[in-house]
Structure formats: structure tokens, C-alpha cells
C-alpha positions in Angstrom: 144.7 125.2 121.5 143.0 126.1 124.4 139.0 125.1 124.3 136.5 126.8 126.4 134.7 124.9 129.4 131.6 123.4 128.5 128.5 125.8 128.3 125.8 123.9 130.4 122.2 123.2 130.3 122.1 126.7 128.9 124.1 125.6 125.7 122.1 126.7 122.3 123.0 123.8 120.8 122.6 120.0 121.7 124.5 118.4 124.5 124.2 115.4 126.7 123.0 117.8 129.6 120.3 120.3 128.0 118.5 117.2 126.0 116.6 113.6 126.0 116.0 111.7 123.4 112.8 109.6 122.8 111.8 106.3 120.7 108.3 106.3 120.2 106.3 102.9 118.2 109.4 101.1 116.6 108.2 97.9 116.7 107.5 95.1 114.1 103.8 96.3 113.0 105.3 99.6 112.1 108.6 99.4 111.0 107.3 97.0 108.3 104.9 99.4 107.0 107.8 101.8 106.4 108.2 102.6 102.9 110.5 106.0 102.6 113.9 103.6 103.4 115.4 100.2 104.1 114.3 98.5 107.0 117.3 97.5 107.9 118.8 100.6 107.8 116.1 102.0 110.1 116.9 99.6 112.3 120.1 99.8 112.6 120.0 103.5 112.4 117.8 103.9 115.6 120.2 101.7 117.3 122.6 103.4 116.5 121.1 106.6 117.7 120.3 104.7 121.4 124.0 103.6 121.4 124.7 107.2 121.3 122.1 108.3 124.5 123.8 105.6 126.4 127.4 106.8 125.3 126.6 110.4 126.8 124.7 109.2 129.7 121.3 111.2 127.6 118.1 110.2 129.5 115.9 107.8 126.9 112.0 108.1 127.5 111.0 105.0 125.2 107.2 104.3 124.1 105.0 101.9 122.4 101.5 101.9 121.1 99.0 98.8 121.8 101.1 96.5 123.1 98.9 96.0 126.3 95.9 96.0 124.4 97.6 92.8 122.2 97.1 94.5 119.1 101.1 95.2 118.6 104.4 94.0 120.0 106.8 94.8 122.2 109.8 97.4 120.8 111.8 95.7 118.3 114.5 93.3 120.6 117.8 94.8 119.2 116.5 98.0 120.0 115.5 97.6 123.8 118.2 95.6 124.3 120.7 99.0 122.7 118.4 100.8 125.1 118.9 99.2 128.0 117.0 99.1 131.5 114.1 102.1 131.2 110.6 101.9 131.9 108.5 101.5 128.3 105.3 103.7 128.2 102.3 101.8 126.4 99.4 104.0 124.8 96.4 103.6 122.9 96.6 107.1 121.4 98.9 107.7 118.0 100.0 111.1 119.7 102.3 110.3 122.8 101.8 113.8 123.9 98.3 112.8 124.6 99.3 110.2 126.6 100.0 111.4 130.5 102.2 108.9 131.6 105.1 109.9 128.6 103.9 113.4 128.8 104.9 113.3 132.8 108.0 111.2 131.8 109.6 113.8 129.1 108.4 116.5 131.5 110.2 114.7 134.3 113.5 115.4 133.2 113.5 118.9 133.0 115.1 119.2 130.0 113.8 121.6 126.9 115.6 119.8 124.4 113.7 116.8 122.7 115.9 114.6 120.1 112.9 112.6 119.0 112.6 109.4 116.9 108.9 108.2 116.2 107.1 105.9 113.2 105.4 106.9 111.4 106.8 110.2 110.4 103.3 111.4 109.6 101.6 110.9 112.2 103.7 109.6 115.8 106.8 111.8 115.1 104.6 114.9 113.8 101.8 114.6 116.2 103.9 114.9 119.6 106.6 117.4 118.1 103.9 119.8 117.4 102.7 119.2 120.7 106.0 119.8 121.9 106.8 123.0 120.3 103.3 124.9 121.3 104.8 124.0 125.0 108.0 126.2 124.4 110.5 122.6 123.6 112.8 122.3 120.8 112.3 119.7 119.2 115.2 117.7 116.7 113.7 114.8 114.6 116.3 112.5 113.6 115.8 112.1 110.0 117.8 110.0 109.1 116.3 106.9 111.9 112.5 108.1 111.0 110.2 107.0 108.1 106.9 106.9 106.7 104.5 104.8 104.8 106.4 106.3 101.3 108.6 108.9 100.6 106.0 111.2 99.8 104.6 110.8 103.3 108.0 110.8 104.7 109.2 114.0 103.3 105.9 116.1 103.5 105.6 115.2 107.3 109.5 116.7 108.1 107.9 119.9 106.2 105.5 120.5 108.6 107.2 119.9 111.2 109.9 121.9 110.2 107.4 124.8 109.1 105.9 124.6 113.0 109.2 125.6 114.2 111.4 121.6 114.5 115.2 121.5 113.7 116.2 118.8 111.1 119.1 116.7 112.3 121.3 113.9 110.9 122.9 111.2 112.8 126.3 112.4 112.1 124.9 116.0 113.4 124.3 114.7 116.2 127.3 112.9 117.4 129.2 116.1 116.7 127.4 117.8 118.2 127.2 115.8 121.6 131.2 115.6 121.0 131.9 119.2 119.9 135.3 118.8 121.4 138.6 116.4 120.5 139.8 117.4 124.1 136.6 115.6 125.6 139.1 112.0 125.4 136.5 109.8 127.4 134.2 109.7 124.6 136.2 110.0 121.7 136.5 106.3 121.0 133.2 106.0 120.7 132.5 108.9 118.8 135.1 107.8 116.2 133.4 104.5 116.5 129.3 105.8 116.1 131.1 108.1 112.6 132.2 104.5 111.1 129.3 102.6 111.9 127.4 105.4 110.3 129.2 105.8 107.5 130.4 109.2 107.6 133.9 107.7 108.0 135.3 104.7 106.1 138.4 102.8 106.7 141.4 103.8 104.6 142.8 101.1 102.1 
């Protein structure tokens, strides 16, 4: 049972030193125009997610859209507050790409490897992960912590994006994939704790 060192930044899949993960527009206006799940569980699936960045020490660049211009709030409060301390980036355009101050933030960390979360599906997750992808990143929308205006919306938008070149990923993915190894003991108590609050494990009777 003896596991190889950890690849680094190099890695071909995910881990907390080759990626970022970014939260764009999940605030009030949007999250109740979402009609492809539960609010709730998009809520608390996109904390969720954040509780895992901060787990694995995974840089967060977190955005809004017309907050400043007083047309929206602020992120949604038991997101930031899952977030923690980072600088938000307001826009006025739907594509963060377009926006210089995020597009210098994700480019700041030097990392090829987005992990992004956006609402709507359709138009501020797709927008920017096409974007992304022309610019040689890879680009993993969380799927399960991303909706749309209706399923129909919802699911046509991840077929684009997944056409243009994007890798599909699930919550659960992800935490496995960030843990990849039992031997890592530092973070397997919350690992085991992100699988139960997703669901993937349940308690034994």
C-alpha cells in the first residue's frame, strides 16, 4: 500500500494546486429565477462547493453583477460568509470574461484549471467558459450547484458548453478528486464530512 507522491500543478486531473474555483451572480435576483432545481438545494450546494475551496486551501475568485449600479444585491449571505474574506468583483456585463477586473483576477493566479459555478447556466456560466476555453483553460462546470431559468435552459446550455470543449463535474467528483488519496489524513475528516452533507454517503442504521 504504498501511494505515489502527489503529481503537482502538472496533474491532468483536478487538484487543490493546478485549479480555482469561481462563483459568479448567486445572489437573490437570480437564484430565484432558477427553475431547473430547488432553491434550496442550490444554495446549499454552492456552499457546499465553497466549503470545499476553503478545505483545500483552492483560491476562490467570486463575482457579482449590478450590485454597484443598485439594480441587484450583494452575494447571497450564507454564501460569502462559506466564502470567507476575498475581494467581490462587480460588473455590468452578463459575461465576466468581459469584465477586466475578474478577467485579471482568474488570470492572476496562474492556474489553467477553472472549477466554475455561474447563474444562469445559459448565459453567466456559458458565456465566460467559452471565453475561457478559446484562451487554452479547462474549464469544469459544477453541475450539480448551477441552474437555469428551466430545465430546458439548464440542460441545453451544459451541451454547449460541453460541445466547446468543458468537462462536466458533480460535487461528489470533485471532492474525490481533490482527496484522491486515504493516506492524505489532514483532510479526510472533512472529506468524509463534504460526502455526507452531499449525500453520496448516508449514516448506517
Amino acid at each position: 500500500m504504498t501511494s505515489f507522491p502527489k503529481r503537482g500543478a502538472d496533474d491532468r486531473l483536478l487538484s487543490p494546486e493546478n485549479s480555482l474555483i469561481t462563483f459568479i451572480d448567486y445572489q437573490s435576483n437570480q437564484i430565484n429565477s432558477i427553475g431547473s432545481m430547488k432553491h434550496a438545494d442550490l444554495v446549499h450546494n454552492a456552499v457546499l462547493v465553497a466549503k470545499i475551496a476553503n478545505q483545500y486551501k483552492v483560491p476562490i475568485v467570486l463575482s457579482t453583477v449590478n450590485v454597484h449600479t443598485g439594480r441587484n444585491q450583494d452575494t447571497i449571505s450564507p454564501l460569502k460568509k462559506a466564502i470567507g474574506d476575498v475581494p467581490s468583483y462587480d460588473r455590468t456585463s452578463i459575461n465576466a470574461w468581459e469584465d477586466k477586473d475578474y478577467n485579471d483576477a482568474i488570470k492572476a493566479t496562474k492556474r489553467k484549471k477553472i472549477i466554475m459555478l455561474g447563474l444562469w447556466t445559459e448565459a453567466c456560466l456559458t458565456f465566460p467558459t467559452i471565453d475561457a476555453l478559446a484562451e487554452g483553460y479547462d474549464v469544469y462546470p459544477v453541475v450539480d450547484a448551477v441552474g437555469g431559468t428551466s430545465p430546458l435552459s439548464h440542460e441545453t446550455a451544459l451541451r454547449r458548453v460541453e460541445q466547446a470543449g468543458a468537462h462536466l463535474i458533480t460535487i461528489p467528483q470533485l471532492i474525490c478528486e481533490y482527496q484522491r488519496d486515504w493516506n492524505r489524513s489532514d483532510t479526510v475528516p472533512g472529506f468524509v464530512q463534504d460526502l455526507f452533507e452531499d449525500g453520496a454517503f448516508t449514516p448506517l442504521q
